[in-house]
RODO-2510 file (C-alpha; in nm, 4 decimals, decimal comma):
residues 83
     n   res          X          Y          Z
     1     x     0,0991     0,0193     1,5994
     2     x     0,0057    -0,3249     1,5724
     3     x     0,0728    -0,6464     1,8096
     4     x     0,2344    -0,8956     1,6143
     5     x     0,2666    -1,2715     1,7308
     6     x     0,6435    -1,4112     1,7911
     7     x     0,5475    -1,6643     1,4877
     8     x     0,7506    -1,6324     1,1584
     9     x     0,4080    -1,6104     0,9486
    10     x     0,0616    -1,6266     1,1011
    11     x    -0,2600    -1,6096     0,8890
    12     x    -0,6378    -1,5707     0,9374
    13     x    -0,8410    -1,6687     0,6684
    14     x    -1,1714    -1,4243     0,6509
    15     x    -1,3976    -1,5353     0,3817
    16     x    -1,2797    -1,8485     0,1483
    17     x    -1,5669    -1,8732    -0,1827
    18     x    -1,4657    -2,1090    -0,4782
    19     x    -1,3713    -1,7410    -0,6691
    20     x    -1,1157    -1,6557    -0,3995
    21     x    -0,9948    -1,5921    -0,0320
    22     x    -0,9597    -1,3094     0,1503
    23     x    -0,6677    -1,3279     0,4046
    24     x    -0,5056    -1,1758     0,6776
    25     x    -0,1402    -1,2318     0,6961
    26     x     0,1185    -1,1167     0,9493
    27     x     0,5155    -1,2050     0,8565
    28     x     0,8569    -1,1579     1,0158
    29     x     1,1090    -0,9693     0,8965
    30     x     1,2499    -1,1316     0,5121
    31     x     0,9633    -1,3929     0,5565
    32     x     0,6710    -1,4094     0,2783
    33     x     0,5112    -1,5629     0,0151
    34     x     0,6868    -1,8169    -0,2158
    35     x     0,5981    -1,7257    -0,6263
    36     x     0,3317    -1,9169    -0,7162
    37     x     0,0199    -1,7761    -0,9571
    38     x    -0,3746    -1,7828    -0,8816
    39     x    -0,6385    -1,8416    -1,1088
    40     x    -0,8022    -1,5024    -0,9792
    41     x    -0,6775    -1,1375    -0,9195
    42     x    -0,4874    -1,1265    -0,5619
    43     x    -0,5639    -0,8101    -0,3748
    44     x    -0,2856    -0,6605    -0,1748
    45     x    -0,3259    -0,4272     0,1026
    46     x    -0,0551    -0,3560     0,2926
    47     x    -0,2174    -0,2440     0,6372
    48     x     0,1425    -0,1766     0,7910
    49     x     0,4938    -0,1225     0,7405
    50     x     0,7059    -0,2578     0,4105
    51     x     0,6630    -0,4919     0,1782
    52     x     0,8333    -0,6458    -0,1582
    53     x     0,6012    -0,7777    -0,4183
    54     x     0,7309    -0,9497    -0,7468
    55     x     0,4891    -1,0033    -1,0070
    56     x     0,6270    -1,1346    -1,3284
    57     x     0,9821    -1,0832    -1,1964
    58     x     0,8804    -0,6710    -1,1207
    59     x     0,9869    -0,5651    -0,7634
    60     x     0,7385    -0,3370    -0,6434
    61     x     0,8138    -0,1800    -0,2892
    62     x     0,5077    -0,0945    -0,0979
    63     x     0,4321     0,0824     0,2397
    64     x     0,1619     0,1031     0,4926
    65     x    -0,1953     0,2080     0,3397
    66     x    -0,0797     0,0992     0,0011
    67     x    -0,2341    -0,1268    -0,2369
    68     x    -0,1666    -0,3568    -0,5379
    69     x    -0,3470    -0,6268    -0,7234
    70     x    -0,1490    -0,9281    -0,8513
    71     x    -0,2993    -1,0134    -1,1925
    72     x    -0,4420    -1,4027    -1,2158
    73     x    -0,2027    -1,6194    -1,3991
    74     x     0,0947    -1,4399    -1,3534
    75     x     0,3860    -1,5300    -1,1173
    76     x     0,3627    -1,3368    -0,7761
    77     x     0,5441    -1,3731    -0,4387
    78     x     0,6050    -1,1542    -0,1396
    79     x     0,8499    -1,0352     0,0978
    80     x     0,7997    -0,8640     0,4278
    81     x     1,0972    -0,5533     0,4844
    82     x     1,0057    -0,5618     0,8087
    83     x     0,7975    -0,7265     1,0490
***
């Protein structure tokens, strides 16, 4: 298991390029990403626990060791189930 920080969402950015980001994000419980869209594929690997992603208004539930990519241009945000 992991050791998560008391902080409602923490983030380490890894590698930032003018094509995209990779980053490390840690959330509390019902805390996430707002919808907003990227001008690149986003990459989601969910490293532990649950998640909810919405892409175009699509809930997709996803659990530890799972993956999804959030197409570029569409409307994405994301939800933590648990911390």
């Amino acid at each position: 298991m992991w050791k998560y920080q008391d902080n409602p969402i923490v983030s380490k950015t890894i590698i930032e390029k003018k094509t995209g980001t990779v980053t490390l994000f840690t959330f509390e419980k019902n805390q996430g990403l707002n919808e907003h869209t990227a001008p690149y594929d986003a990459l989601v690997h969910l490293i532990d626990r649950k998640a909810e992603i919405i892409i175009s208004g699509k809930i997709i539930n996803l659990k530890n060791g799972e993956m999804i990519i959030m197409p570029a241009n569409q409307p994405h945000a994301l939800k933590a189930v648990q911390k």
